[in-house]
C-alpha positions as CSV (number, residue, x, y, z in Angstrom):
1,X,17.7,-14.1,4.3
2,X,17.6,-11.5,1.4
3,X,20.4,-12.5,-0.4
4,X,21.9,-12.4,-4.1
5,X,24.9,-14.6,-5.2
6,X,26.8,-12.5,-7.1
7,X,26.0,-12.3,-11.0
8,X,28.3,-11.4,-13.9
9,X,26.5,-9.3,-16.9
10,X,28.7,-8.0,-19.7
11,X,27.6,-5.7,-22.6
12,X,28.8,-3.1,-25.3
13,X,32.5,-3.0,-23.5
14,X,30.9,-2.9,-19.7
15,X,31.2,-5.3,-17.7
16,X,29.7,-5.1,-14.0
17,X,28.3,-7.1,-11.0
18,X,25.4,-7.3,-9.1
19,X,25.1,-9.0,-5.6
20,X,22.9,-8.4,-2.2
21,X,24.8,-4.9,0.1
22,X,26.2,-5.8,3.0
23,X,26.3,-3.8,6.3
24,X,30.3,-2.9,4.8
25,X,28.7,-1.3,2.0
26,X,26.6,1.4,3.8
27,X,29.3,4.4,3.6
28,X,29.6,4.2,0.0
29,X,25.7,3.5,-0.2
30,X,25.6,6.4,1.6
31,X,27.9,8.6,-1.4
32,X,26.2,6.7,-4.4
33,X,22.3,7.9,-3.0
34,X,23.5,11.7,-2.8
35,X,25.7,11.8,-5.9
36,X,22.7,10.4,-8.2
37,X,20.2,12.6,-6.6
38,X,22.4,15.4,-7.9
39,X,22.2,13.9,-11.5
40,X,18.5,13.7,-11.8
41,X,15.3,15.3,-10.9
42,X,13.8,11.6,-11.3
43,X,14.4,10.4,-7.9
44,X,11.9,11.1,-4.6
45,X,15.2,13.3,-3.0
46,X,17.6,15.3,-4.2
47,X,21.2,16.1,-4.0
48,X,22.8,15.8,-0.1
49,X,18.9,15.0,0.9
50,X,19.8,11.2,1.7
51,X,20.7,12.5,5.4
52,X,20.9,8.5,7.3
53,X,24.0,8.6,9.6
54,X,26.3,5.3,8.8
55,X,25.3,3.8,11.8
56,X,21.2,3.8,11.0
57,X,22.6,2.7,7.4
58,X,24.1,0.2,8.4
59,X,21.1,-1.1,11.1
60,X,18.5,-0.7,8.1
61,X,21.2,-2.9,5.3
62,X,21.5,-5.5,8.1
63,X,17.2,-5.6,8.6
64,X,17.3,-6.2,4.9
65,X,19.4,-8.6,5.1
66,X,17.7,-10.3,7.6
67,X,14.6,-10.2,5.7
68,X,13.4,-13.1,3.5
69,X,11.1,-11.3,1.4
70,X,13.6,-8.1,1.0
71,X,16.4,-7.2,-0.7
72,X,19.2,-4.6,-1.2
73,X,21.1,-5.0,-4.4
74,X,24.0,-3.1,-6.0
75,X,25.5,-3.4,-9.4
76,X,29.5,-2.5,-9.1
77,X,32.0,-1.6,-11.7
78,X,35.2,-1.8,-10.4
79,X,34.5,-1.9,-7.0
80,X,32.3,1.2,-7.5
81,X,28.6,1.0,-6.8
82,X,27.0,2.4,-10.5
83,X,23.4,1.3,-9.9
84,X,21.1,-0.1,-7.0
85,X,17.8,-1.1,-6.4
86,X,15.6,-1.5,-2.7
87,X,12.7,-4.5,-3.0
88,X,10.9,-3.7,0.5
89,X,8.2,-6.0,1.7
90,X,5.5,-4.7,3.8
91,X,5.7,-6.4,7.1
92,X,2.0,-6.5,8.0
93,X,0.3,-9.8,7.5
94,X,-2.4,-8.4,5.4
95,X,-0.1,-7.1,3.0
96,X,3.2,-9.2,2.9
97,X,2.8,-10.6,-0.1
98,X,4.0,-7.0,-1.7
99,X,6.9,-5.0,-2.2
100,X,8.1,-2.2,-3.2
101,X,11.0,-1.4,-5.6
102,X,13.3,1.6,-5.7
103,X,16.0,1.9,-8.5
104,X,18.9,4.2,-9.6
105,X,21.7,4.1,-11.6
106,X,24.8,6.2,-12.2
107,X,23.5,8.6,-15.5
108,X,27.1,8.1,-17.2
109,X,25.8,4.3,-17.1
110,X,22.1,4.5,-18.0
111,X,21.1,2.6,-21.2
112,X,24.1,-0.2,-20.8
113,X,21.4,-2.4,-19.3
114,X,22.6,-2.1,-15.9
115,X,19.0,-1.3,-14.6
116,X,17.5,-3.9,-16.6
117,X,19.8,-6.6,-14.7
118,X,19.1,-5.3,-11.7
119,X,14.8,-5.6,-12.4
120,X,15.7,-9.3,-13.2
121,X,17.6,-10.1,-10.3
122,X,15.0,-8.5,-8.0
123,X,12.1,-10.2,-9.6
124,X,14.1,-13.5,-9.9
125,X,14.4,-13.0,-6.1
126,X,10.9,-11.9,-5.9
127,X,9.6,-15.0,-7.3
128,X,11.5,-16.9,-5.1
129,X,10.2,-15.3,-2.1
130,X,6.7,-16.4,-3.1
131,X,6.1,-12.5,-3.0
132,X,2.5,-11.7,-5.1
133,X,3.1,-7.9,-6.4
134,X,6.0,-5.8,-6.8
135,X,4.7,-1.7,-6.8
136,X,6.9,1.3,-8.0
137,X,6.3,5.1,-8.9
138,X,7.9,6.6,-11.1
139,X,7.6,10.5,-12.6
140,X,5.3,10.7,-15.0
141,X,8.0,12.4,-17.5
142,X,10.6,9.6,-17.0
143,X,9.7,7.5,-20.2
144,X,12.8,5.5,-20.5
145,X,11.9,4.1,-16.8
146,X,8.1,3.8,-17.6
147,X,9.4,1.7,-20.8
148,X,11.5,-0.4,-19.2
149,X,9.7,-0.8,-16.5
150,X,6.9,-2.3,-19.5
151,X,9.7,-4.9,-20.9
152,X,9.7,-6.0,-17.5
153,X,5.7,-6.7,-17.5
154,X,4.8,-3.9,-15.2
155,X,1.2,-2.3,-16.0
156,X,0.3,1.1,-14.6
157,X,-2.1,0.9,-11.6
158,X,-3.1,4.6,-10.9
159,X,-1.6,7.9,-10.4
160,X,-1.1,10.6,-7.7
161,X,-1.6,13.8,-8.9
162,X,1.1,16.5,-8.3
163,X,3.2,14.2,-5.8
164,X,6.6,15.5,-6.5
165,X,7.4,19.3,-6.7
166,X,10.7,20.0,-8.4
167,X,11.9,23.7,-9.9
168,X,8.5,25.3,-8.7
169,X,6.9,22.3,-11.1
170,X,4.4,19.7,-10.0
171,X,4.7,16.1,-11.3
172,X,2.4,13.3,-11.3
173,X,3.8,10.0,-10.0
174,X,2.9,7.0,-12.3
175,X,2.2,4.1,-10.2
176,X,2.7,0.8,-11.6
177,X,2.6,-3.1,-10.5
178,X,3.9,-6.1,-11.6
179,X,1.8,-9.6,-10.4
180,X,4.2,-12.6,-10.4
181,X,2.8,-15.5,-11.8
């Protein structure tokens, strides 16, 4: 079962918690995915794009759940989600042993080091799943993300070439991997 006791992190006056979503969190999961696509061009969709009815949310949070190699997790402050982060396992034998991760935070809340306890409780989890590699992209502009990403002891693995188009603008996508010892 994907799941995440909840975990207490304080810093600089903020103080939030992280713990595995629930099925009762999918209407607000819902809110949080469209209100930070409208804060950034960083993410893969933008503003009102996240179109999942509750229902399919809620089906997909409870797979997740279900999952042992797979987690959902969201950082709250005050009973508000302000960050969250997707580690996806690939379900075919061949390649289980990966995941993916997805992350985003509220931008009134980046640099607080809510994303950073979010990596750590993912790869804690990670490890713990006996997964192998955790893969990302990331835009190849979002330098703060590549970096932390690095503290972390992600490498960059390759690129795709004009993957996102935002403004009439390509981007490259910065692919990067983590191995877990």
């Amino acid at each position: 079962m994907g799941y995440v006791e909840k975990q207490f992190y304080c810093k600089n006056n903020f103080c939030w918690y992280i713990r595995s979503a629930n099925v009762d969190d999918a209407r607000e999961l819902i809110k949080y995915y469209n209100f930070v696509a409208g804060e950034t061009d960083y993410l893969n969709f933008g503003k009102d794009e996240f179109n999942i009815s509750l229902e399919k949310e809620e089906e997909y949070i409870q797979d997740i759940f279900n999952d042992d190699t797979s987690i959902i997790l969201v950082a709250l402050m005050d009973n508000e989600i302000v960050g969250s982060l997707q580690l996806i396992s690939y379900l075919r034998n061949r390649l289980s042993q990966n995941a993916e991760l997805s992350i985003s935070v509220k931008k009134q809340y980046w640099n607080k080091g809510i994303g950073s306890s979010l990596l750590e409780q993912a790869i804690d989890f990670a490890r713990k799943a006996d997964l192998k590699n955790i893969f990302l992209g990331v835009r190849e502009d979002n330098f703060k993300a590549i970096r932390l990403y690095q503290k972390f002891g992600f490498h960059i693995c390759g690129c795709r070439k004009h993957f996102f188009y935002i403004n009439k603008e390509y981007y490259d996508e910065i692919l990067m991997q983590l191995t877990l010892k």
